[in-house]
Phi, psi and omega in degrees: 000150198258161160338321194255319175308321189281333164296288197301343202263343185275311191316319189264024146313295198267327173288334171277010149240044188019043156247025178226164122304132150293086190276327170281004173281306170310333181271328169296336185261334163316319183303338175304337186263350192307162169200179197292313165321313184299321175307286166333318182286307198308330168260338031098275161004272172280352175305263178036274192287293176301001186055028196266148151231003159183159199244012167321133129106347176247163190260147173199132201246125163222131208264128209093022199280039195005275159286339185077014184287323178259025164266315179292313151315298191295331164301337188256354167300295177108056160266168152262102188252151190234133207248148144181152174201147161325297228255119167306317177309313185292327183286349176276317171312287199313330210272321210292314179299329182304308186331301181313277219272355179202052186309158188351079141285106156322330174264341133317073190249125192237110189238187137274126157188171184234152173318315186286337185290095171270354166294288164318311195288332167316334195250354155317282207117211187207153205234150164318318190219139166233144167237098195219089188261126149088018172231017185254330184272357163245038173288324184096318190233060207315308190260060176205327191282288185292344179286296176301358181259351198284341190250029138217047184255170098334113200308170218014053178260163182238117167253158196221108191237189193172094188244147202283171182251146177306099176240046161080205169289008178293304193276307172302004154247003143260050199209344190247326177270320173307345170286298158349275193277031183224006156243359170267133177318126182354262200298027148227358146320306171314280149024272168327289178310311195297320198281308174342304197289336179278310152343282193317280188281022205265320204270020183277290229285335154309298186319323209290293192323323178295327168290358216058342186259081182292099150079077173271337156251019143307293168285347189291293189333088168096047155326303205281351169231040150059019183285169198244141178309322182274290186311354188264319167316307186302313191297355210267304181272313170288344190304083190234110046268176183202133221209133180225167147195159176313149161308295200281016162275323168301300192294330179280325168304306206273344145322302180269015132269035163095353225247105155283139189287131199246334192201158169241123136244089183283168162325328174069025170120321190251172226251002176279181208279182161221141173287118188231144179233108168236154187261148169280122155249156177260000000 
């Protein structure tokens, strides 16, 4: 069995015992909505985040690429990117973008493979930059998962991680609706999803209608990293497995792997992720 047979065959294994979310199904109907605006907030992002204005001349592995929006920002930055995620759907997503947008491209490689495989990842090399937002904690092994990505930055290399935030029981009731609805049959998902969305959004979407501005933070929603409201709601209530932790829990592992916090953005409190940039020193 080759490598990449050997990802699908475990992944759908685990979708078919209702203990993985399908992320790459979900990311296929997103690319229906991509357009050149999302591309653009999406690279916009990682200038940002990484304190960057072009990514010429560097290597970048995002480890996880899902939708494949942001191997394609960084590629258009003018990285050399190396693409791979658990899940077949994301890699057909990642691959679909080269296609559009960097047909056989060389500097571009996008395969299957997982983060937990350290016999694989052993055989990558080591990047300017990792990249992994919003994908180590859905692994089943969140800190086996961030323990494997640090020894392959380069010293004064930069990783870029995004882990969901601990909020207690909060995150254990959700975590408990994300089993739910990865063990529930197709034609009760929706349901789901749909009360989980009404929740969330009923009282923005009352305040807007009372403004004149009718669901204004609907459209608004994860602006800054070029995401779709709804596919990003879906990744949300199904994204399972699911894993959480404090900021200075985070800050402490990668301090004893050599790793300084170089940028922060938490949560501010909510159950969504925080972002961290630490630089490798030797």
């Amino acid at each position: 069995m080759t490598p990449t047979a050997g990802v699908k065959s475990a992944h759908r294994a685990e979708v078919e015992s209702g203990n993985r979310f399908e992320f790459g199904a979900n990311w296929a109907k997103f690319l229906e909505v991509l357009n050149e605006d999302r591309i653009e907030t999406a690279e916009a992002s990682l200038k940002d985040k990484l304190g960057v204005d072009t990514l010429a001349g560097l290597r970048m592995l995002d480890a996880g690429s899902g939708s494949g929006l942001f191997s394609l920002a960084a590629r258009r930055l003018g990285a050399k990117v190396y693409s791979f995620d658990y899940d077949p759907a994301s890699v057909n997503c990642t691959r679909e973008l080269r296609r559009r947008f960097f047909p056989d491209d060389p500097n571009w490689k996008v395969e299957a493979g997982s983060v937990l495989d350290s016999d694989y990842l052993g055989k990558l090399g080591t990047f300017d930059i990792v990249y992994s937002w919003g994908v180590l904690h859905h692994t089943g092994s969140m800190w086996q998962a961030l323990g494997n990505v640090a020894p392959l930055v380069n010293a004064n290399g930069k990783l870029f991680v995004a882990i969901y935030n601990d909020q207690g029981n909060r995150s254990r009731r959700w975590l408990a609706t994300k089993k739910l609805y990865c063990k529930l049959p197709k034609p009760l998902k929706f349901p789901l999803a749909a009360a989980v969305c009404v929740q969330l959004w009923w009282r923005s979407w009352v305040k807007e209608a009372i403004l004149l501005k009718p669901f204004h933070t609907w459209r608004v929603h994860k602006a800054d990293r070029g995401m779709s409201p709804w596919r990003d709601l879906i990744d949300w209530v199904g994204g399972y497995p699911f894993e959480v932790a404090k900021p200075e829990a985070i800050l402490d592992f990668y301090r004893e792997r050599g790793f300084e916090l170089a940028k922060m953005t938490t949560a501010g409190g909510s159950l969504g992720c925080n972002e961290f940039v630490f630089e490798k020193r030797v």
